[in-house]
N, C-alpha and C positions, 0 to 999 in steps of 0.2 A: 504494500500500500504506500501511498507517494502525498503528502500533500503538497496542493494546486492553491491559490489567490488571487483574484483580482481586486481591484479598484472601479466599479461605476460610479460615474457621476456621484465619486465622493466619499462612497462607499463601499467598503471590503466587502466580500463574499469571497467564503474559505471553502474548500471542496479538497475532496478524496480519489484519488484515483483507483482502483480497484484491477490493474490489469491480469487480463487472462495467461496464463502460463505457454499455452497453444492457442492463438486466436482464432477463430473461423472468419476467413476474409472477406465474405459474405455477410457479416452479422453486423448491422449497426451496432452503434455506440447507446449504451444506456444511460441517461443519466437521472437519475431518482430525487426526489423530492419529500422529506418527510413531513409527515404529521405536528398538529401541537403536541407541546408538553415531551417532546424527543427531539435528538441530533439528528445527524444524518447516519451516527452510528444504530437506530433503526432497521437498518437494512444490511448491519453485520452481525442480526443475532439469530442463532441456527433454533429451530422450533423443534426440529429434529434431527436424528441420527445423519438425513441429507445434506446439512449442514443452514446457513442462511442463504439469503437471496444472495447476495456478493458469494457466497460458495459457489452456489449451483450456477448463476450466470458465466462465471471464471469457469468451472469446470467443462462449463458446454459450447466458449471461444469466445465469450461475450467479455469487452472490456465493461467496466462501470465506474461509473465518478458519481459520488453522493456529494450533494451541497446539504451545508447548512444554513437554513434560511434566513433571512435578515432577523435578528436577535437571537439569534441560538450559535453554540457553539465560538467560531472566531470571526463567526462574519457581524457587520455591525449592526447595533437596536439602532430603529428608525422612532421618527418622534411621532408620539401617539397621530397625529392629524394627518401627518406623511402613509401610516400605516395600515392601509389597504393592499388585500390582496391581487388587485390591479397594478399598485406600485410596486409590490415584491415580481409581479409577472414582468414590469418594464428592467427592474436593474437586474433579474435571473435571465432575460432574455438578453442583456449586454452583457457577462459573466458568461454564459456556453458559449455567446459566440467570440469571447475572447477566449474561451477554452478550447476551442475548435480549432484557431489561426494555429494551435502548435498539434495538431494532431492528425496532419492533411491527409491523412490513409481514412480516416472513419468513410464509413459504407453511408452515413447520412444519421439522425439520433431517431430517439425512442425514450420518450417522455415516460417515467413511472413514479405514480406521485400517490399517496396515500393519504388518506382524512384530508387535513388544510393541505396539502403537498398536491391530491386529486383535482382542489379545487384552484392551487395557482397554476399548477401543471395546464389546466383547460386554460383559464386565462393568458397564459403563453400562445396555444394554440390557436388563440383567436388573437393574436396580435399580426397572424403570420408572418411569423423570426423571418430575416433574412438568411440565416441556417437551413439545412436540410433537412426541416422536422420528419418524419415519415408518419409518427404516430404517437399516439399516448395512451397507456393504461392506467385507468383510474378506480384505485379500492379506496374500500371505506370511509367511502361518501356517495352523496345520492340527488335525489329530486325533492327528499321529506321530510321534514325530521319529526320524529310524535309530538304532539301538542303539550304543553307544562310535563314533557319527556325530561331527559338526565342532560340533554345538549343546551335545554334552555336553563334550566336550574345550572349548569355551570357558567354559562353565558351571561347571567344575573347576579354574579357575585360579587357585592359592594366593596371590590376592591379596584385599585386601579395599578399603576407601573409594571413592573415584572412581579408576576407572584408563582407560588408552587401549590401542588396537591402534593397532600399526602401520598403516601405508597400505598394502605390500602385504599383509600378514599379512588386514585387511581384505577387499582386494577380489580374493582366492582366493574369498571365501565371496558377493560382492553379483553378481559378470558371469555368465551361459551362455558359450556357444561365441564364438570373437572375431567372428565376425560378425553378432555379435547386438545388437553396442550400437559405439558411438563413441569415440576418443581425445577428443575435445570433451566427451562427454556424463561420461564420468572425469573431467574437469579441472573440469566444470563441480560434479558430487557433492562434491568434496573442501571445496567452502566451507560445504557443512551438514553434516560430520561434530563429531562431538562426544564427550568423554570420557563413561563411560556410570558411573553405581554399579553394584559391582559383584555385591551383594546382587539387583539387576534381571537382572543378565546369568545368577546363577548360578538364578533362578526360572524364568525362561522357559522352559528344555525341561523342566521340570517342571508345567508350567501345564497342557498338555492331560490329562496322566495322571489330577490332582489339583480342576481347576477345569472343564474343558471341559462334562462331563457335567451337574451342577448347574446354570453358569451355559446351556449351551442348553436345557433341561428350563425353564429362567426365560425366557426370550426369547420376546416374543409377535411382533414387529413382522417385515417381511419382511428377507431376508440375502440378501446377493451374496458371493461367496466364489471367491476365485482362488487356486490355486496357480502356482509356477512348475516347468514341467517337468524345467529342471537346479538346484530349491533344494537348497542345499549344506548347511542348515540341516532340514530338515524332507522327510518321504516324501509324493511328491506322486505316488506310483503311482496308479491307478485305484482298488485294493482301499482304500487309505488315503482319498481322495475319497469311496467311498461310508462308510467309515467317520466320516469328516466327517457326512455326510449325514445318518446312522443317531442322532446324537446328538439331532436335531434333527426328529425321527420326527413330535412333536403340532404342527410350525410349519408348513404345509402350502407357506409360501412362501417356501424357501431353494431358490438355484439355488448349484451350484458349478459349476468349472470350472477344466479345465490349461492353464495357459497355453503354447503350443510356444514352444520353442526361446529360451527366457529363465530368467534366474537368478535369485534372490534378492529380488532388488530392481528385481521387474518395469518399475516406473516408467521405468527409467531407460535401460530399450532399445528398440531403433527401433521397436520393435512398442507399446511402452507406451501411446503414442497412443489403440491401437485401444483397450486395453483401457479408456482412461478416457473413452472415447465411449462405450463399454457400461457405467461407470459413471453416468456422466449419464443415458443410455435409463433403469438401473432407479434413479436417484434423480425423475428426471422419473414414470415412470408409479407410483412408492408416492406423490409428490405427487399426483396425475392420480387413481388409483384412491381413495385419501384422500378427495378431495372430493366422489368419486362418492358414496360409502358414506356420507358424511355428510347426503347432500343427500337421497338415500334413505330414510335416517334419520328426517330433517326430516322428509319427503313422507309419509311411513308414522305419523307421530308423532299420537297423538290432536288435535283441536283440544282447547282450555280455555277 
């Protein structure tokens, strides 16, 4: 693992490189975006025996660079008024493509953003980077969140600056049912938790009511989309999925899907694995269909 830095418009954003041992020169570049209340170390914690998402993406040719989003980790807190999920999507979208200028082999990226990470991830996507976006996979988050649910009682907490949950207070809202995930795979979560602003935490379950529509209405590139069947944070019912859906009516290529028998924080239960194998499948074939379509392209293009 390598740490990466830049400077936007004034502001660090610190990130990880994750390179694969054997790449597959085929594979876009992933680069991930976490959740509140976690780093970008998020996405190096093994749920199971398979290992984490940075295991399994490394083992299958996949490079990955996790950021840490603005006030988490080394990249810098943005001032409460500055702090929308729109402005974390402008200075993250100056950041890859400064990360990009030294990595001229990448195949094109592949957006993986989870809870707040899903929903700046989409916000990037509707900026259309001057980058090679191909795609973005977006877990746990959604179209809904339940009504006086556990997203809005966090979102209502008479606190303001940077603040913290407890650990258990926490992981009522990250596990499913206890046999869904490991005493290991908890011990291992706890080293990428992190205090969140709390201007972020009180937007969130307001994001889909307020942003969802627009920015999918903006989105050209293909979507992978999971929920978790027991998230404590967001309705991941069927009706609520196809409402997912419905926003996303002119993109012909979003797939959603529930994930069974996992909570929150898919990643990080013994099933997670699967799910980030079916990450990879749709980051490999938007690479894969990418070059079809270009080549196509080419092949159809007038001579000059």
């Amino acid at each position: 693992m390598r740490t990466l830095s830049t400077v936007v418009q004034g502001r660090r954003i610190a990130a990880h490189l994750h390179p694969a041992e054997h790449r597959n020169p085929d594979a876009p570049l992933l680069v991930a975006l976490h959740g509140g209340l976690y780093t970008g170390r998020y996405f190096d914690v093994p749920g199971s025996a398979a290992g984490s998402f940075a295991d399994i993406a490394n083992r299958n040719g996949f490079d990955l660079i996790t950021i840490d989003r603005p006030g988490y980790g080394d990249s810098d807190l943005l001032d409460e008024a500055e702090n929308t999920f729109a402005r974390q999507a402008e200075l993250l979208d100056g950041a890859i493509g400064y990360l990009l200028a030294s990595y001229p082999d990448a195949a094109g990226v592949i957006l993986v953003g989870h809870s707040i990470g899903g929903m700046v991830g989409l916000e990037i996507a509707a900026r259309h980077p001057d980058w090679n976006l191909l795609g973005i996979s977006a877990t746990g988050m959604g179209a809904r969140i339940p009504t006086q649910g556990a997203a809005e009682e966090l979102g209502t907490l008479p606190l303001q600056g940077i603040v913290d949950v407890p650990i258990p207070e926490r992981e009522k809202l990250w596990y499913g049912p206890e046999d869904s995930y490991t005493a290991s795979a908890v011990e291992a979560a706890r080293r990428s938790y992190a205090p969140a602003p709390m201007v972020e935490l009180a937007a969130a379950p307001m994001w889909a009511a307020t942003r969802l529509d627009p920015v999918a209405a903006a989105v050209e590139v293909p979507v992978h989309h999971a929920l978790a069947e027991f998230d404590a944070l967001w309705d991941s019912s069927a009706d609520a999925r196809e409402l997912f859906l419905s926003k996303f009516s002119d993109n012909p290529r979003v797939e959603s899907e529930i994930v069974p028998g996992v909570g929150h924080c898919l990643d990080h239960h013994l099933t997670g694995a699967a799910l980030h194998l079916r990450q990879l499948a749709f980051a490999l074939d938007c690479a894969l269909t990418s070059d079809s379509t270009r080549l196509r392209r080419n092949a159809s293009a007038p001579a000059l």
